[in-house]
C-alpha positions as CSV (number, residue, x, y, z in Angstrom):
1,X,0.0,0.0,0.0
2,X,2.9,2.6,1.1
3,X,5.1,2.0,-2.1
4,X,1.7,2.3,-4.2
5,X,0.8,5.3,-2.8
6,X,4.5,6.9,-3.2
7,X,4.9,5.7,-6.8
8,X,1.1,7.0,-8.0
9,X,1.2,9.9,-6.2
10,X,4.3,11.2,-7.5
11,X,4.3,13.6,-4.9
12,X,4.0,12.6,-1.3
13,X,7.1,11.9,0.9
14,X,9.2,9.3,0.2
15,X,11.6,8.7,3.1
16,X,13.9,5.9,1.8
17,X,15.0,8.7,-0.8
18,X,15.5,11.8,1.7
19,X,15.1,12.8,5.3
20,X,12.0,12.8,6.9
21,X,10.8,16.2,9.2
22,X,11.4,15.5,12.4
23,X,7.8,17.9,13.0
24,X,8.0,17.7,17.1
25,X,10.6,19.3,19.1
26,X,12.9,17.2,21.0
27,X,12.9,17.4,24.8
28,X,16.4,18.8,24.6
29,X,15.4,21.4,22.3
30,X,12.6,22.4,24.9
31,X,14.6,22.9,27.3
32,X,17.3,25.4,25.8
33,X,14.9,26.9,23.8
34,X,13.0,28.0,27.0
35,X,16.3,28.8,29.0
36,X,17.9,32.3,28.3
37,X,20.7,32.3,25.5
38,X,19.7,29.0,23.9
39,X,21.8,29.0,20.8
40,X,21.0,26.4,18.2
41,X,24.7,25.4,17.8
42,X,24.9,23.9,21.2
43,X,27.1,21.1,21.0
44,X,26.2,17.5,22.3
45,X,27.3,16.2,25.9
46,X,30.0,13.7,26.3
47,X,30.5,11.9,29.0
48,X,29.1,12.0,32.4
49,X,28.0,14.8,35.2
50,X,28.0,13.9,38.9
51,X,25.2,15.3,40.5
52,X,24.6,14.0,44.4
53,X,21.0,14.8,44.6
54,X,20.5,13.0,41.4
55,X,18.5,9.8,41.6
56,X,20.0,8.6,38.5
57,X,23.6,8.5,39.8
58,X,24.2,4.9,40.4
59,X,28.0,5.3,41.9
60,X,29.9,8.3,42.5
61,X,33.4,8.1,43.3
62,X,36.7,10.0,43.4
63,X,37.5,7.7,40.1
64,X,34.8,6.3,38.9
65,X,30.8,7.7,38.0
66,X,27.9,5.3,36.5
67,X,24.4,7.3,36.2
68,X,20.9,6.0,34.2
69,X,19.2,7.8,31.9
70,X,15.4,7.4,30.5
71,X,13.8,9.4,28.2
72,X,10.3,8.4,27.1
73,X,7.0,10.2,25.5
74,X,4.3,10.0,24.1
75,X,2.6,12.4,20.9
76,X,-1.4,12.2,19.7
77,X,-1.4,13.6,15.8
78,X,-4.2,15.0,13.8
79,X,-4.0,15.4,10.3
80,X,-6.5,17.0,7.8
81,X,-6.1,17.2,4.0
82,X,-2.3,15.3,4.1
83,X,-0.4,17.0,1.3
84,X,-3.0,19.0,0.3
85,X,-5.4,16.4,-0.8
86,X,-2.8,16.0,-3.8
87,X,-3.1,12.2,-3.7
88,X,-6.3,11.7,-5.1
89,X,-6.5,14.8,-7.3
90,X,-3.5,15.4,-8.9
91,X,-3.1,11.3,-9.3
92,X,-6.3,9.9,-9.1
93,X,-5.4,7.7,-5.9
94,X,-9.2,7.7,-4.0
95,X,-7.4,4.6,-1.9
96,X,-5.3,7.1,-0.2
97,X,-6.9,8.7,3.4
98,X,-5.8,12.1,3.4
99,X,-7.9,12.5,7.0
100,X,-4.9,10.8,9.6
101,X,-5.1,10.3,13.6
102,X,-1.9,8.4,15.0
103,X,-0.3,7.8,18.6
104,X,3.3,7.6,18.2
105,X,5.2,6.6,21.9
106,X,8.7,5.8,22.5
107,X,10.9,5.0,25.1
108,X,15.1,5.5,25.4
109,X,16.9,3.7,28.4
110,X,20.6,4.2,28.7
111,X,23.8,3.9,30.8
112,X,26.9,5.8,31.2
113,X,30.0,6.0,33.1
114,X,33.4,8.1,33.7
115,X,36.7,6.4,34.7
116,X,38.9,8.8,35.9
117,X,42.7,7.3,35.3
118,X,45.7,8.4,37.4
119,X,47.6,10.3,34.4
120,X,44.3,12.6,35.0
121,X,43.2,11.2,31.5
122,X,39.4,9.6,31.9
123,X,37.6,6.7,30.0
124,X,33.8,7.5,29.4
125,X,31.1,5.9,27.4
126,X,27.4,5.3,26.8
127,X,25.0,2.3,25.8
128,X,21.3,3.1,25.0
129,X,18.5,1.7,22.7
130,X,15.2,3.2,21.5
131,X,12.1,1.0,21.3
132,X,9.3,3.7,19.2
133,X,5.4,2.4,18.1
134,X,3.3,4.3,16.0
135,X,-0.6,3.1,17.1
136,X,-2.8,4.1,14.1
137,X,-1.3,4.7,10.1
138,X,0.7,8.4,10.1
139,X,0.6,10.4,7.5
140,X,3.3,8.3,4.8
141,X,0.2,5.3,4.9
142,X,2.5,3.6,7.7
143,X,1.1,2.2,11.1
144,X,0.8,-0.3,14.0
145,X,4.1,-0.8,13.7
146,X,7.1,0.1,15.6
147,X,10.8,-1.3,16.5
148,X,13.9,-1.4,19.3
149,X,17.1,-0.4,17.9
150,X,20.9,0.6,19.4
151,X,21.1,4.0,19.6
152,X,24.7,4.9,21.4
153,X,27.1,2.5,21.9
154,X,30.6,4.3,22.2
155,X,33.7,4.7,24.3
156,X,35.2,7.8,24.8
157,X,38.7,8.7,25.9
158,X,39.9,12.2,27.2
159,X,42.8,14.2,28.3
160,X,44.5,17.7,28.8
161,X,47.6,19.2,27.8
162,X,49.8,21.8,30.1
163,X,48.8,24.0,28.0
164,X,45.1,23.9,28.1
165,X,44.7,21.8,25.2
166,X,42.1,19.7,25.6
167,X,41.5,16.1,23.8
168,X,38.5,13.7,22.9
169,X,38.3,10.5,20.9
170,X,35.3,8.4,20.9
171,X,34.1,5.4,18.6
172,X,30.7,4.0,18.8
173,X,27.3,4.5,17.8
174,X,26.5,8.2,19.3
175,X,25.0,12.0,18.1
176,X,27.1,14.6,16.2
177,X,25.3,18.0,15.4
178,X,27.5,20.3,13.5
179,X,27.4,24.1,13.3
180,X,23.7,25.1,12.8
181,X,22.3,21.7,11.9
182,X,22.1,22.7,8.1
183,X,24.1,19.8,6.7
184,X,25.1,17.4,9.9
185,X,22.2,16.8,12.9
186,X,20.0,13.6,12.6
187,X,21.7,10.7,12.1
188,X,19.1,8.3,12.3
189,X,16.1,7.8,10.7
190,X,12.4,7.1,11.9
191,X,8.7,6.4,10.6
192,X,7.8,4.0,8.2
193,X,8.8,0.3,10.1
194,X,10.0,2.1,12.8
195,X,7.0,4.2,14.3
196,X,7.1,7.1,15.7
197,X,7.7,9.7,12.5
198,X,7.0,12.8,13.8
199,X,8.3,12.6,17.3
200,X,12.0,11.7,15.4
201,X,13.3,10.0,18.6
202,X,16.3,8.8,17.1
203,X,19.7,10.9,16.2
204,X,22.8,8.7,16.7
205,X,24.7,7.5,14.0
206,X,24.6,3.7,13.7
207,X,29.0,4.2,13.8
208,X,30.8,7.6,14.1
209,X,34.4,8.0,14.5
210,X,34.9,11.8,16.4
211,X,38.1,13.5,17.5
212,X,38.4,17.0,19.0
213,X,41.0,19.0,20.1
214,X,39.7,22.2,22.0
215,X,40.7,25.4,23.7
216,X,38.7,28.5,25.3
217,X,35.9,28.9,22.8
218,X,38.0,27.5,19.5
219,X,37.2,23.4,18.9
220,X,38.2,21.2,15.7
221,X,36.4,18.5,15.2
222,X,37.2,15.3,12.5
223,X,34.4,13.0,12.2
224,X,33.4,9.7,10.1
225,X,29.8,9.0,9.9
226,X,27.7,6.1,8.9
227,X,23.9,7.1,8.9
228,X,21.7,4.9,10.4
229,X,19.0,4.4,8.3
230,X,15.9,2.3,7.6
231,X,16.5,-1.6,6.6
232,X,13.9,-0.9,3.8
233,X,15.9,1.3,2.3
234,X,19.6,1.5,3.3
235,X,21.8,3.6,0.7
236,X,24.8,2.6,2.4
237,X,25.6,6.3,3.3
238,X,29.0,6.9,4.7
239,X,30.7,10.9,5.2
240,X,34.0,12.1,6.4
241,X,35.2,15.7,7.1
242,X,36.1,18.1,9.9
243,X,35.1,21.1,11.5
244,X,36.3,24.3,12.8
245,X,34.5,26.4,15.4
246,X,34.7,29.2,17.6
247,X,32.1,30.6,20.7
248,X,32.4,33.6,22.2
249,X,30.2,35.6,24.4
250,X,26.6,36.4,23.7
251,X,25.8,33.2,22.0
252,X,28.3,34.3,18.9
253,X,30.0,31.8,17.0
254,X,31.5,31.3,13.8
255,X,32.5,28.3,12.0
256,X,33.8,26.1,9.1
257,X,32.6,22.7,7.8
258,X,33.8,20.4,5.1
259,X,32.0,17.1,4.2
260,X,33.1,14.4,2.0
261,X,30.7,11.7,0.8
262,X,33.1,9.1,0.9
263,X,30.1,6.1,-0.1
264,X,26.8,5.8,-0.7
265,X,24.0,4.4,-3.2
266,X,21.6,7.5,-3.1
267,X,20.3,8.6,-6.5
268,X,19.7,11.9,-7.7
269,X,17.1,13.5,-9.8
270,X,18.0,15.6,-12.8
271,X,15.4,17.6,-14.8
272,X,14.7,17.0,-18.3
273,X,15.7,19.4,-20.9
274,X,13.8,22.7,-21.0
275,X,11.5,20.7,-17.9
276,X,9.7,18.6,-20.7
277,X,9.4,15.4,-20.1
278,X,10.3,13.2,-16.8
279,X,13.4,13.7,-14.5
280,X,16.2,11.2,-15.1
281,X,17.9,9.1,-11.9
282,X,21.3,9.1,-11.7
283,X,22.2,6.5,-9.5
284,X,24.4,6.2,-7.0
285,X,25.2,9.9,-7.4
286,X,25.5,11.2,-4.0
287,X,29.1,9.2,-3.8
288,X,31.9,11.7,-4.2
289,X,30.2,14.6,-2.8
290,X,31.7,17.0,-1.5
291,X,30.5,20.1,0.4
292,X,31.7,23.3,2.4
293,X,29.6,25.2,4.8
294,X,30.6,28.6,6.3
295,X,28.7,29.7,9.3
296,X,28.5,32.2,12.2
297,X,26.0,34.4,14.6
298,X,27.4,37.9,15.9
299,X,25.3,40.6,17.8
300,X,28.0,43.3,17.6
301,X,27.7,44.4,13.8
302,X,25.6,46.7,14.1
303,X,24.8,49.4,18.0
304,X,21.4,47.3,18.8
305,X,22.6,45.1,21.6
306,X,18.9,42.6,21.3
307,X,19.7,42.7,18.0
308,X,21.3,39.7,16.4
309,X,22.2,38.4,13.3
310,X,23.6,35.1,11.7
311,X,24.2,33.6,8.1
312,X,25.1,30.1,6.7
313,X,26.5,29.5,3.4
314,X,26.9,26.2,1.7
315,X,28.3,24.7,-1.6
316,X,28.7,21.6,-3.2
317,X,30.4,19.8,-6.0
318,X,30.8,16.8,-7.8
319,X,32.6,16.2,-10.5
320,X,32.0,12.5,-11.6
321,X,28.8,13.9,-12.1
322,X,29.0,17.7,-12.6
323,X,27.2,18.6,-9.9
324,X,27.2,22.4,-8.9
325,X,24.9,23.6,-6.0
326,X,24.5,26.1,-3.0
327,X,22.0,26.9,-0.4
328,X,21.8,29.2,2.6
329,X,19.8,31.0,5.0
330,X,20.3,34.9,6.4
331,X,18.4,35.2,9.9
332,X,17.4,38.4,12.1
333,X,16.8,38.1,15.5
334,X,15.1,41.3,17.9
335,X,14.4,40.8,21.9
336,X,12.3,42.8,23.3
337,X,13.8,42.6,26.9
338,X,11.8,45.3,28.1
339,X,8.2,44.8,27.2
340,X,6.2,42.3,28.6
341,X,6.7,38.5,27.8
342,X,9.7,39.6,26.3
343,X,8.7,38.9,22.7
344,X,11.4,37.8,20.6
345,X,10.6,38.5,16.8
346,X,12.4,36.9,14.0
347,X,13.2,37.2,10.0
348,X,14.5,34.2,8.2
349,X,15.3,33.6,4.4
350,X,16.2,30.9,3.4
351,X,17.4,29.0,-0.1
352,X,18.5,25.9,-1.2
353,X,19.2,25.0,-5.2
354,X,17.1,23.5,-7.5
355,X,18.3,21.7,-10.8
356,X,18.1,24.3,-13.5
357,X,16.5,22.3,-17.0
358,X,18.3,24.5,-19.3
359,X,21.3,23.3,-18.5
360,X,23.2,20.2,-19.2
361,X,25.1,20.5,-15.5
362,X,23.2,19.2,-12.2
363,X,22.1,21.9,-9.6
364,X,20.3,20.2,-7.5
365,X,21.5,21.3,-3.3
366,X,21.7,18.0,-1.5
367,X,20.3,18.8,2.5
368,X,22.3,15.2,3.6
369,X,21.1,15.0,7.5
370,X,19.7,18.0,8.2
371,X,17.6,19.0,11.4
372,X,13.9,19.6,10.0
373,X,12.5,20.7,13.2
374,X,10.2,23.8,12.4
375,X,12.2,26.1,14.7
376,X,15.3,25.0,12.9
377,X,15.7,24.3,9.6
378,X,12.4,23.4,8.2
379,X,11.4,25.0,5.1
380,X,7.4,26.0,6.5
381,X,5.6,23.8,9.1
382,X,3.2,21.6,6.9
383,X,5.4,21.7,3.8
384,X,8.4,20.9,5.1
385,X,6.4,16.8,5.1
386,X,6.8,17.2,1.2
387,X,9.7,19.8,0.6
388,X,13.2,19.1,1.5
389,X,15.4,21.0,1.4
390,X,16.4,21.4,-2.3
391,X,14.6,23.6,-4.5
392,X,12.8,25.7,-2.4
393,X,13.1,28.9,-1.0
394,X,11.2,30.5,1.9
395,X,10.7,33.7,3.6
396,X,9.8,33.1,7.8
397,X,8.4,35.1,10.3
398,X,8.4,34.1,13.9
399,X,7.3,35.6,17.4
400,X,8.4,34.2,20.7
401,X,6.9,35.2,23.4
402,X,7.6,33.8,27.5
403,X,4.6,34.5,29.5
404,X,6.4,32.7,32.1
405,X,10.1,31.5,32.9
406,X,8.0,27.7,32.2
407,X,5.8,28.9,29.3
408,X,6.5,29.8,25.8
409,X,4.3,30.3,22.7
410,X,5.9,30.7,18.9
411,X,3.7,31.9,16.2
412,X,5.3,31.0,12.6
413,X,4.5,31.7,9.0
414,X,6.2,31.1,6.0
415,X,6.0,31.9,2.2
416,X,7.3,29.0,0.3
417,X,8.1,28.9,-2.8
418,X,10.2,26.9,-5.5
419,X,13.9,28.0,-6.7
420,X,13.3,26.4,-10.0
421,X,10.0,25.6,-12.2
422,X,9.6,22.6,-14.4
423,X,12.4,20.7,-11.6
424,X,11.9,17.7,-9.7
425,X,10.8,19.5,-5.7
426,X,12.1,17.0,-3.5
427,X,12.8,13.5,-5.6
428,X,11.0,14.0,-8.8
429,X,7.0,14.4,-7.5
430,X,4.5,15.7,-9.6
431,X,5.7,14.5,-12.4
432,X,2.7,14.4,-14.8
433,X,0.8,15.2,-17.8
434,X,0.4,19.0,-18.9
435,X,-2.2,20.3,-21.1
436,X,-1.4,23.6,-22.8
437,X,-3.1,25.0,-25.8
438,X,-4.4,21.8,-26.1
439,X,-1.0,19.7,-26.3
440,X,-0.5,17.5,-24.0
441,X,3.4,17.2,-22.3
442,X,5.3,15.7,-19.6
443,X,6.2,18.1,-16.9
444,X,7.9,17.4,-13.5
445,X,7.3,20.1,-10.7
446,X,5.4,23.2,-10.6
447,X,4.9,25.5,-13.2
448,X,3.7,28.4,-10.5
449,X,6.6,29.2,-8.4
450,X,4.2,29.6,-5.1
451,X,4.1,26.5,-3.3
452,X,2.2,27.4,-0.2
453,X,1.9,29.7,2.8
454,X,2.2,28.3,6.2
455,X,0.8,29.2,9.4
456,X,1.8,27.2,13.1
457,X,1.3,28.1,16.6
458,X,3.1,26.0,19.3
459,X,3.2,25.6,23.2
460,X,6.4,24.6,24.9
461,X,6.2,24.0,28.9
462,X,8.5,23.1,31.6
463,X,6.1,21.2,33.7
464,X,9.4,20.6,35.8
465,X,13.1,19.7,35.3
466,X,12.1,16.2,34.3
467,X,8.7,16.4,32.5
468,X,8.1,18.9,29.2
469,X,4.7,19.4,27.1
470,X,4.6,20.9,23.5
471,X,1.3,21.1,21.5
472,X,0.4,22.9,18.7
473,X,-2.1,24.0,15.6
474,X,-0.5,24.4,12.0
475,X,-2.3,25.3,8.3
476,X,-0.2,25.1,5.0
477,X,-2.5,27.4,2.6
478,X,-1.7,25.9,-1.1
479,X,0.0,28.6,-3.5
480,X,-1.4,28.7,-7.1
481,X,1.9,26.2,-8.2
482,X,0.0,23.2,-6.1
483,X,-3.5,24.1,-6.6
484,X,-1.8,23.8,-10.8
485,X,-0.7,20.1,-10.3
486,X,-4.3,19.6,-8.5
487,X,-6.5,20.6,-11.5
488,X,-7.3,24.5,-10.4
489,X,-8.1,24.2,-6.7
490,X,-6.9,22.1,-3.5
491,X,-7.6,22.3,0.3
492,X,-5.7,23.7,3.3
493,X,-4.3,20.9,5.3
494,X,-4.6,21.7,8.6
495,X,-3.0,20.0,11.7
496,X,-2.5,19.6,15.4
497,X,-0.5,17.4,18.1
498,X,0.3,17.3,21.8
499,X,2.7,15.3,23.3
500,X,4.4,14.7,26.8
501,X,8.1,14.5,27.3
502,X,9.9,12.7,30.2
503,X,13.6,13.1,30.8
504,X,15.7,11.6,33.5
């Protein structure tokens, strides 16, 4: 049912072929985003913290700490018009229900210790797994279904120089999130077999190899990455590369990221000359990517101290297949410390390559593992279930606002649209017949560069340090380049969720 619905539709989601939205917020993300100064380039924890009132500190010596950890939650979805009812009339599917209701609940138990050795080195590691179940069929036709996988496995080892050098090596199944998230964040994959699609519970790599060497707010980082994806539809995708970063004061940074695709079976859609006629796959052509990403966040360019302002920049190449692409986002950021709920309003634009038809070179911008929550870099709310992050463009609006030091509410709209017409948006969908003066042709994406407008309003609270809620209500109004592929007219696809966090 699921790979008729993909292949008919020639529009909805396909996971095996790209990332999946990761539509709820994690209970991390919660947390900082609540907290003053939450910066999304915070850096994973290694190791572990002693804490004597903690419950979850098994031993606590002078050499030696073992805590627990449990995570677990549990998110009711409601979903109305999925993908804009596209299904059925853009493809005739009437098989398809495009009204969805889904529980997805999961649960992450884990271990971890610190050995502290005599040279004043230390030994650390981690061992957790992830059980997720999806109760109902989500929005990709997938349901009552669910599974328990590794997710960190790794030993770490540590050390410090006289000179405040500081060292870390660890190999293992564990997280890496680099600079904003734009390129490196969510290593694994969920939905489909594995339940629980929106909630995303899973982000370690099934094997990462990390070394850092770091001092005062300046950290290189080498990595080797192997993404762990679905069994239904491994690609075999393995990366290499390193970063450079710096933190200062204020939640600036500024950093530099180079990625190397070292192997991997992903295909690639390229649009067919002047758009007419269906996209080709190149297979296999993600191998031999390689990519560059500048980034940074400052609040001292210009005499506005609530005023900040950040920018990330990425290209890509390939030459076995002449691949040229870029994307990027610019993002302004306004506190208003003084008012009332201190509202917090942002301006985002961001862009990401689409394959240009008049051309014989490929232009398609490749996201790789990118974080798709909608406060980071999701292009819309609703669209961002259909768009990844290649040919599109958006401009974003959001307000923050703290009616308590526990409470938050973020309103957030966004004007999508596509970089370039008659190019596969996403992996080829809406691919389909034209009719024109009446001829009849071939076309693949949109012919209207307006995909949609996208309205969402969320709740975040801090119930206390250990339990988190987030709900919200989000529309995605179709632009005239969907209601196009559906004939003249389609419906807003309206949504909501609520779902309860527990972090120990």
């Amino acid at each position: 049912m699921k790979d008729k619905i993909l292949q008919s539709a020639h529009w909805l989601f396909d996971a095996r072929l790209a990332r999946p939205l990761h539509g709820m917020v994690s209970v991390m993300a919660i947390a900082a985003m609540l907290a003053p100064g939450h910066s999304a380039a915070a850096a994973e924890p290694s190791g572990v913290s002693a804490d004597s009132n903690d419950p979850m500190v098994l031993i606590d010596t002078e050499t030696l700490t073992v805590r627990s950890h449990l995570q677990f939650g549990l998110n009711a979805v409601a979903e109305n018009n999925l993908f804009w009812n596209l299904a059925e009339s853009a493809a005739g599917n009437t098989e398809f229900n495009a009204d969805a209701r889904w529980l997805e609940a999961y649960v992450l138990p884990g271990l971890s210790f610190n050995r502290n050795l005599q040279s004043g080195a230390s030994v650390f590691g981690k061992l957790s797994a992830v059980a997720s179940y999806t109760a109902g069929t989500d929005a990709f036709d997938a349901g009552n279904t669910g599974r328990m996988t590794l997710e960190e496995s790794y030993i770490g080892y540590r050390t410090a120089t006289a000179a405040d050098w500081k060292f870390e090596a660890t190999l293992g199944p564990r997280p890496l999130r680099l600079g904003t998230g734009m390129l490196i964040a969510n290593g694994g994959a969920d939905g489909f077999e594995r339940g629980a699609l929106k909630f995303g519970p899973r982000k370690a790599w099934e094997m990462a190899g990390i070394m850092q060497l770091s001092r005062g707010g300046t950290k290189a980082t080498a990595f080797y990455l192997d993404a762990n994806e679905l069994s239904s539809s491994d690609s075999n995708n393995r990366l290499g590369g390193i970063d450079l970063r710096w933190d200062g004061e204020r939640a600036e940074y500024a950093g530099f990221t180079y990625i190397r695709v070292i192997e991997s079976e992903a295909p690639y859609p390229k649009a067919a000359p002047g758009g007419i006629g269906p996209p080709s796959i190149l297979p296999a052509a993600r191998d031999g990517l390689n990519t560059v990403n500048v980034y940074g966040r400052s609040a001292r360019l210009v005499n506005l101290s609530n005023l900040s302002l950040a920018l990330d920049i990425a290209y890509q190449w390939n030459p076995d297949i002449d691949l040229r692409a870029w994307g990027g986002r610019f993002k302004s950021e306004y506190a208003f410390t003084e008012l009332p709920w201190t509202p917090s309003l942002a301006y985002t634009y961001q862009i990401f390559s689409g394959d240009d038809p008049n051309t014989d070179r490929l232009e398609r911008f490749d996201p790789l593992y990118y974080d798709g929550a909608p406060s980071m870099w999701a292009t819309g709310s609703k669209s961002a279930m259909v768009f990844i992050n290649s040919n599109v463009q958006s401009h974003g609006l959001s307000l923050r606002l703290k009616p308590t030091a526990l409470d938050a509410v973020t309103l957030r709209y966004a004007h999508v649209r596509v970089d370039q017409l008659r190019s596969p948006v996403q992996f080829g969908q809406a691919t389909r017949l034209d009719f024109s003066d009446g001829i009849s042709t071939v076309v693949s994406g949109v012919t209207d560069a307006h995909l949609s407008d996208d309205f969402f309003v969320e709740y975040n609270r801090i119930v206390n340090p250990n339990t988190f809620l987030n709900a919200g209500i989000s529309t995605s109004i179709p632009g005239r380049g969907i209601k196009k592929v559906a004939g003249g007219d389609a419906p807003n696809w309206t949504g909501v969720f609520f779902n309860i966090v527990f972090n120990y």
